[in-house]
C-alpha positions in Angstrom: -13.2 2.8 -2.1 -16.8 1.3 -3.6 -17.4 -1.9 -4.3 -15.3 -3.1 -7.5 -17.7 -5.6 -8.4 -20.1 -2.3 -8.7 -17.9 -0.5 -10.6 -18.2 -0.8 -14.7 -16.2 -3.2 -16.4 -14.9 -0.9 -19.5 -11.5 0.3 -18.2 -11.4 2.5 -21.2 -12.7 5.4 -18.6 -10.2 4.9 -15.7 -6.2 6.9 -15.3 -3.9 5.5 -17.4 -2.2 3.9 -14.7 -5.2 1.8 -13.2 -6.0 0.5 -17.6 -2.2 -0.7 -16.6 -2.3 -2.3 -14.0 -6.1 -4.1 -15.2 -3.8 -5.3 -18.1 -1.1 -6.3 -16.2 -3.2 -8.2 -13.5 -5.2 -10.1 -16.4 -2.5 -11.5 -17.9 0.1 -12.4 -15.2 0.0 -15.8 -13.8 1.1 -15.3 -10.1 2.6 -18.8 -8.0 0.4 -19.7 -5.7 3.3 -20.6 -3.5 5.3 -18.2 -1.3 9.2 -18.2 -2.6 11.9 -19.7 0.3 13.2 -17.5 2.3 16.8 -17.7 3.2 16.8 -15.2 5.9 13.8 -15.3 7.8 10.2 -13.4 7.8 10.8 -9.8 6.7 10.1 -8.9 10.3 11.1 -9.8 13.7 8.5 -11.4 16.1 5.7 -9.3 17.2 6.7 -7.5 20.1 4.6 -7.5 23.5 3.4 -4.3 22.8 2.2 -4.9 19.9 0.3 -8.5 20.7 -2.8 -8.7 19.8 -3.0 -5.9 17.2 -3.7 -5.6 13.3 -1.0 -5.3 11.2 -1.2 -2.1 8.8 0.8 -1.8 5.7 0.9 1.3 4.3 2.2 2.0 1.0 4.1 5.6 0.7 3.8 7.3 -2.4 0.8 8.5 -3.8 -1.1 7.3 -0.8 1.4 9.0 2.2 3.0 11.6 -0.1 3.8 12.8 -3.3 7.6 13.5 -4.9 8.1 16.1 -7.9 11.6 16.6 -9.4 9.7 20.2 -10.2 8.1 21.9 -8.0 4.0 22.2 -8.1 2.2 25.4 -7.7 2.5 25.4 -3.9 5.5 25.1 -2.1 6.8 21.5 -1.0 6.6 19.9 2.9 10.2 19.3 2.6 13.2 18.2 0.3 15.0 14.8 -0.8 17.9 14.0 -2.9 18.3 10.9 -4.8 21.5 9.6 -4.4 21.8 7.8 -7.7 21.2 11.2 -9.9 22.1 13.8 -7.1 18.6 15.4 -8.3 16.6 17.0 -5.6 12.7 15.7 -5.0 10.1 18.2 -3.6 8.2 16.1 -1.3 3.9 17.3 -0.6 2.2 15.2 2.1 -1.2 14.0 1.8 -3.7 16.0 4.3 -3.9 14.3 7.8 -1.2 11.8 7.2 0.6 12.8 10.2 -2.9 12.9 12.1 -3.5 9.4 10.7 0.1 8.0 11.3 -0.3 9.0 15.0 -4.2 7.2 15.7 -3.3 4.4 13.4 -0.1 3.8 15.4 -2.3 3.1 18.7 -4.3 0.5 17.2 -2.2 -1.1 14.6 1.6 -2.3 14.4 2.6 -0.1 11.5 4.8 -1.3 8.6 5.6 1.1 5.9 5.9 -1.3 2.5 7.3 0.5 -0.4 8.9 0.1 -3.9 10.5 2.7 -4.0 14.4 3.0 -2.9 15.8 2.5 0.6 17.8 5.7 0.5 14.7 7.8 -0.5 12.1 6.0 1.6 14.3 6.9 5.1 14.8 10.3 3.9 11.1 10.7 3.4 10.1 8.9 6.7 13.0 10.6 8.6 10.2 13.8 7.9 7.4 12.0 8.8 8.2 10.2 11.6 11.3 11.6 12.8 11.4 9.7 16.5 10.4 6.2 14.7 7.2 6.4 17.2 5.1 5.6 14.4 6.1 3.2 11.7 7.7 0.4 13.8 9.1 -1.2 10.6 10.2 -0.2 7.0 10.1 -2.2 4.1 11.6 -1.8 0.8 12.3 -2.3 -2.9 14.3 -5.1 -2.1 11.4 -6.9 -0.6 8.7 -6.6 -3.0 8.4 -9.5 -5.6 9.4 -9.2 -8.8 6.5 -11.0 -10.9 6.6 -9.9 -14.9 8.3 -6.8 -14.0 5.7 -5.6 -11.3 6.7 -5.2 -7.7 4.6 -6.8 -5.7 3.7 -7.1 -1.7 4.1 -10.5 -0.3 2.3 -10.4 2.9 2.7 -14.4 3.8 6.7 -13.0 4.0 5.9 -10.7 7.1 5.9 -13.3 9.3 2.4 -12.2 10.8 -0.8 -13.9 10.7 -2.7 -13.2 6.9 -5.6 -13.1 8.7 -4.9 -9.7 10.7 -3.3 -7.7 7.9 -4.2 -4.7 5.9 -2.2 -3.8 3.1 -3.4 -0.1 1.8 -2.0 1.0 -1.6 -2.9 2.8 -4.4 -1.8 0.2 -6.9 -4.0 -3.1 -7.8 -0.7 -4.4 -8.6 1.0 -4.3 -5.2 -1.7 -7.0 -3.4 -2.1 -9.3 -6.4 -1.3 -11.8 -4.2 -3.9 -10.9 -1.4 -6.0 -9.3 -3.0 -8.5 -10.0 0.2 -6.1 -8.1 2.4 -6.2 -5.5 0.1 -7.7 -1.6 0.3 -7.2 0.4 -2.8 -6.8 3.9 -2.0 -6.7 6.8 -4.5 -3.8 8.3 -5.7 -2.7 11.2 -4.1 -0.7 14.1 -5.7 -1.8 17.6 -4.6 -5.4 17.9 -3.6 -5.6 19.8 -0.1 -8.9 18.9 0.2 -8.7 14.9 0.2 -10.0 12.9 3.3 -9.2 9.5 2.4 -6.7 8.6 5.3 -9.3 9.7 7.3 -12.0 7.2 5.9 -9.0 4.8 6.3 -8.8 5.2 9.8 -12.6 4.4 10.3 -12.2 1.6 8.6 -9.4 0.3 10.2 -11.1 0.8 13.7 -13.7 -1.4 12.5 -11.5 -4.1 11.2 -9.0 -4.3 14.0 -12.2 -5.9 15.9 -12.8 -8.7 13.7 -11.4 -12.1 13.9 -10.9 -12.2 10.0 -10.0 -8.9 8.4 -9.8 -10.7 4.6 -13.0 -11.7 5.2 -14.7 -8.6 5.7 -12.7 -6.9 3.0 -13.6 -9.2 0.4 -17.3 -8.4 1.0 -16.6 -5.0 1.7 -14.4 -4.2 -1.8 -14.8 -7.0 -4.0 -11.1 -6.8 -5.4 -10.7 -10.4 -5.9 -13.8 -10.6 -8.0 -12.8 -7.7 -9.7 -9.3 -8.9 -10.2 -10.7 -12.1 -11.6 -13.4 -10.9 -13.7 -10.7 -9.0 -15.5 -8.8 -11.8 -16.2 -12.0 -13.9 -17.8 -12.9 -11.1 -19.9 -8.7 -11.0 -21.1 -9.1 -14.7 -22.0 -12.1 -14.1 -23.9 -10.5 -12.0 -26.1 
């Protein structure tokens, strides 16, 4: 991902999806306060073996796989029903996740994050992880924040410290709240020759030495500023 503060302002030329999500970021007013939690942190305490390590959030679809209700030109990784339609999913990985998920897993506590359903996340990790070696927790649709109809990713509700925490997603929308912690990836559908977990991983070997991983990435990526810059030219209007 470049620098967003590099990147032209006119979202008239991005997907869609990202002139969305621009819109939606400019004009939402997110609390600066985290809501009270009734239950606890999302997760449990860091374990031993984990102590020490950077926290990884990885979003799942369209930046681990991609789900069709029709089937693409090639033929899909494997199946999922949704139980609320009984309609079947065709499920394509994104090259090297399962590369990725493996080296990421040795240097990062790994906490799949995703909007999507419970019943259709397991069914999709029960592929890609079937021993639970790699993603040590799972988060759901139930635990993103509901802001102005957006679900977003809460990281001060992990229970981990802010500062050692990547959240990698290929929605703006999803770290609006930290945007430092934040590393937009593309989104992924069916390109066999995409890299970009990859270039994730190098990345994430360089972060998990610093002291302050929303510092770097601040520098690094700029979404902040980016975020920001959107919402002065919104207010302008």
């Amino acid at each position: 991902m470049p620098n967003l503060c590099q990147v032209p302002k006119d979202s008239s030329q991005l997907l869609p999806a990202l002139q969305s999500a621009i819109a939606y970021l400019a004009l939402t007013h997110f609390p600066k306060k985290p809501p009270k939690l009734q239950h606890g942190y999302f997760l449990p305490p860091v374990a031993p073996q984990f102590a020490g390590r950077m926290t990884l959030v990885l979003d799942m679809d369209e930046t681990l796989m991609h789900c069709a209700t029709k089937p693409l030109e090639k033929s899909p990784a494997f199946l999922v029903r949704f139980s609320d339609t009984n309609v079947l999913g065709h499920v394509y990985v994104r090259p090297y996740t399962k590369i990725f998920l493996d080296l990421a897993s040795q240097i990062c506590e790994i906490v799949v994050f995703t909007a999507s359903t419970q019943s259709y996340a397991d069914q999709v990790l029960a592929h890609l992880d079937p021993d639970r070696r790699l993603v040590h927790h799972r988060l759901y649709r139930q635990h993103c924040t509901m802001i102005n109809g957006g679900y977003v990713k809460d990281l001060r509700l992990l229970g981990r410290d802010i500062s050692r925490v990547v959240l990698a997603d290929n929605s703006p929308i999803s770290m609006a709240l930290q945007p430092d912690n934040g590393v937009l990836v593309s989104s992924w559908t069916s390109d066999d020759s995409d890299s970009e977990l990859m270039d994730l991983l190098v990345l994430l070997q360089h972060v998990a030495q610093l002291d302050s991983v929303p510092e770097y990435l601040r520098e690094r990526y700029g979404l902040r500023e980016w975020i920001n810059s959107h919402r002065t030219a919104a207010g302008s209007l």
